[in-house]
N, C-alpha and C positions, 0 to 999 in steps of 0.2 A: 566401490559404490555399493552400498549395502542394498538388498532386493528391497519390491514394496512391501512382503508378506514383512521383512525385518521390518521395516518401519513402522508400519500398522503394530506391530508389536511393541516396539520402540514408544508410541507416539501413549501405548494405553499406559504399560508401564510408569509413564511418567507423565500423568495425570495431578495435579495440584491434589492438594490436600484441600485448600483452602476453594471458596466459590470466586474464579476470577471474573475480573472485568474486561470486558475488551470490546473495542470501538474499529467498525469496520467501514471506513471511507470507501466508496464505490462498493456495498458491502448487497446489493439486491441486487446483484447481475454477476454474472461469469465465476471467474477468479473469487472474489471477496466474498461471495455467497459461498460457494461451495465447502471456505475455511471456515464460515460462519457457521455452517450444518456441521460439519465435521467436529467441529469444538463443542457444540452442544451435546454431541452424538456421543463422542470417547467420556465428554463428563458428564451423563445420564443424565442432561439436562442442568446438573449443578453449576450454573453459569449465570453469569446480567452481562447479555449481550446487547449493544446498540447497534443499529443496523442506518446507516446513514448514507441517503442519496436523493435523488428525484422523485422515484415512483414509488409511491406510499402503497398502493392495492399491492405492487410486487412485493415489499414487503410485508405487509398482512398475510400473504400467501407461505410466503418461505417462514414467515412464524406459526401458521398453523398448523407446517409441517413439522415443527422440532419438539423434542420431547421434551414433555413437561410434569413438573415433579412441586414438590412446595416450593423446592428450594431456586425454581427457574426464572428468571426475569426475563425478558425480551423486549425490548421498544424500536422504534424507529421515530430518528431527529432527521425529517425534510430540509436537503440543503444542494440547493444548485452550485455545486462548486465551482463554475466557471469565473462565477463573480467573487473577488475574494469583500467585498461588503456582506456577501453572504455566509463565506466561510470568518469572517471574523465575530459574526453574531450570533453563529453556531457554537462558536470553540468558547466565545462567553458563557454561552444556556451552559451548555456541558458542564463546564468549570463550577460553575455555579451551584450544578445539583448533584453532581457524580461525586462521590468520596474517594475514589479511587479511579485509574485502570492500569490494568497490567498487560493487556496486548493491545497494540496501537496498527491495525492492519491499511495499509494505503492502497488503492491498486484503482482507482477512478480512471477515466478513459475510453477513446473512440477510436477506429480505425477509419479513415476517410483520405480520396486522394483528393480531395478542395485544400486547394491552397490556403494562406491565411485567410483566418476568418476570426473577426474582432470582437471581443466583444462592448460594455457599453462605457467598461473601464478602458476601453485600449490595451486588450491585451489580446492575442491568441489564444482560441478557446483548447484548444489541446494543449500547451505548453499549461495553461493555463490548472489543466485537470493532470498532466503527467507529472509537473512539478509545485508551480507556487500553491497550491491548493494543498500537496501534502505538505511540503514545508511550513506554512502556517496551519495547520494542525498539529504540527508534531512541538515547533514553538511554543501555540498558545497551552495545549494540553501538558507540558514539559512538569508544572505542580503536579498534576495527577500521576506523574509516571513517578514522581520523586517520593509522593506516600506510598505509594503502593513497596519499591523499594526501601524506605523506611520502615515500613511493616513486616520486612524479612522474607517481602514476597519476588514474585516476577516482575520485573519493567522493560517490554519488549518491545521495538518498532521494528514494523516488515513493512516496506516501500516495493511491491513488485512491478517492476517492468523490465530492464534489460542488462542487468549486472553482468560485466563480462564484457562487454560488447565497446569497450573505450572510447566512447564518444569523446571527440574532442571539441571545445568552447571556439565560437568568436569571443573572444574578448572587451572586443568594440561596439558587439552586436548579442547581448546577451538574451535580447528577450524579440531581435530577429525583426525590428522595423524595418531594415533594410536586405533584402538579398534572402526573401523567404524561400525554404525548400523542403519538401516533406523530410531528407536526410538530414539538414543541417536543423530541421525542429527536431526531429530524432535525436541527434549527435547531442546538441545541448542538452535536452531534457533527462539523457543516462547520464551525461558529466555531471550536472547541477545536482542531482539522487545520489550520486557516488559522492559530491563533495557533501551535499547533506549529510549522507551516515559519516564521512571522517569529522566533521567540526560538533554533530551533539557527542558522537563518541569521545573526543576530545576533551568533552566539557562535561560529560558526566558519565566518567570510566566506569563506573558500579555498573552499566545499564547495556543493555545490549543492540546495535541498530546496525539494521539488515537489508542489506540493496541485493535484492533476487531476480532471477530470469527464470521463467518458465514452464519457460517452451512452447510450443504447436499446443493451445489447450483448445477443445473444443467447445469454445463459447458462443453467444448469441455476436459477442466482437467478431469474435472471427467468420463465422458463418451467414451473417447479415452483410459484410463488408464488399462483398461484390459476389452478383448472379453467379459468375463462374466457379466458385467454390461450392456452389449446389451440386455441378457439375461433378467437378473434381471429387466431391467425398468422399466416394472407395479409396483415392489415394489417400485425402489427407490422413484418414481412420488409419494409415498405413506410418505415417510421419509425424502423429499426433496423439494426446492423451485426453481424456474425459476430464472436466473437472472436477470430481470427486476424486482421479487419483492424482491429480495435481496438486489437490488441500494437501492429503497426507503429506508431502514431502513440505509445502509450507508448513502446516502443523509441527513436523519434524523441527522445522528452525525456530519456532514460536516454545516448543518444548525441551529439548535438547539441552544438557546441562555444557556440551562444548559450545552453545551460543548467547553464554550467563552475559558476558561482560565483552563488549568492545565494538568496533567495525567488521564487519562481515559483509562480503560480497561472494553469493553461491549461485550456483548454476541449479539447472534444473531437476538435480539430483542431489539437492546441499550439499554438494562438490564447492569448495575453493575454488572462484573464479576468479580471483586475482583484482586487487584495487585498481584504480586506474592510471595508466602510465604516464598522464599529462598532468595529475594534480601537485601543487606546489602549496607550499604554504601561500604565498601572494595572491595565487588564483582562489584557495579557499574563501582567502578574506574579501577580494573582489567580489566573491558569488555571495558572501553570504552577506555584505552590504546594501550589495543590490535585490535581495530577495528581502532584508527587513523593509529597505525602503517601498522596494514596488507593492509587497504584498499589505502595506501599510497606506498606502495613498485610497484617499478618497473621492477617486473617481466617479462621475456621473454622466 
């Protein structure tokens, strides 16, 4: 495992030439913001980053903190991704105006122990935000990633939440109408992200897609998620990382010339976590079936 000081080294060293693009789903909070500063920061701003989530003033805030040069862009596309009516009409604008992107960063998400909670499509609002939500971004965005690679540039997706961690599918039960449990929405929502990165991988080798874990970051996720972690926080500070040093290590996999081309599943040290030991070719095609269809329907 190379140190952070290596990384941070690592991460400047291999700074684009070019001013990339990169679109950060869950991109005004925790995890996603932090990669967001981080990529402005190593390329002195020489970036068009979109910043896409709920709270607009949060990102006006995290854009007035990033450096800015001529060459800067920064916006933010408003999109409740709970609802995928909303994430399909987002990944349209996008498509529509962006000429490119080369990093495609996902990591949308809540920590709560309320059982299922629906939303007005019928689906699970966590499932909803840990999987179908990136997955139809990564789908509809799929054109953007393929000029940016056609231009000799970068074409990256980072999906973070729990790579490693082998969730294994109901088959019967993919999206958990029946027999909900914070584990078995867990379990599914890492299988469906790991089979995600093996079927775009699959489908478009030039490109590189990334199901990452981590770890303990110290976010508004974590530290809003129950009073007692107020408590705990000399421990956690003890089993946990800032998310600023968290970015570097994703930045690390967003940069990285060993993470040009393929499926990659890394821990929280861009360690080799290991694909997951339940996917099959059958189960890929089952998931990815039912993720065009569901993420496709036009609930109200």
């Amino acid at each position: 495992m190379p140190s952070l000081s290596v990384v941070r080294a690592a991460n400047l060293a291999s700074v684009p030439r070019y001013r990339p693009t990169a679109l950060f789903l869950g991109g005004t909070s925790g995890v996603g913001q932090a990669v967001a500063e981080a990529l402005a920061q190593v390329t002195n701003g020489n970036s068009h980053i979109v910043l896409c989530g709920r709270n607009k003033s949060a990102a006006d805030k995290i854009i007035e903190g990033l450096p800015q040069t001529s060459n800067s862009k920064y916006e933010f596309e408003q999109c409740d991704a709970t609802l995928m009516s909303n994430v399909r009409s987002t990944t349209s604008s996008l498509a529509g105006r962006l000429t490119k992107l080369n990093y495609l960063v996902l990591s949308p998400g809540f920590l709560t122990l309320k059982g299922r909670d629906e939303t007005s499509e019928g689906m699970d609002k966590k499932l909803a935000l840990n999987y179908y939500a990136r997955w139809r971004f990564v789908y509809d965005l799929m054109p953007l990633l393929e000029k940016a690679k056609a231009q000799g540039e970068e074409a990256r997706v980072l999906t973070v939440l729990a790579a490693g961690t082998n969730g294994k599918l109901d088959e019967s039960n993919l999206d958990l109408k029946k027999g909900y449990g914070l584990k078995a929405a867990a379990d599914n929502a890492t299988a469906m992200n790991d089979y995600m990165v093996e079927d775009f991988a699959a489908q478009h080798p030039n490109m590189a897609f990334i199901h990452a874990y981590p770890g303990i970051v110290r976010t508004p996720l974590l530290t809003d998620f129950h009073w007692s972690i107020k408590i705990l926080m000399p421990l956690v500070h003890l089993i946990s990382v800032s998310p600023a040093e968290c970015a570097q290590w994703m930045l690390y996999a967003l940069f990285d010339p060993k993470f040009t081309k393929g499926p990659f599943f890394i821990n929280n040290h861009a360690e080799d976590a290991g694909a997951n030991k339940y996917s099959t070719p059958a189960l890929r095609k089952l998931v990815w079936e039912h993720s065009l269809t569901r993420t496709s329907e036009a609930r109200t």
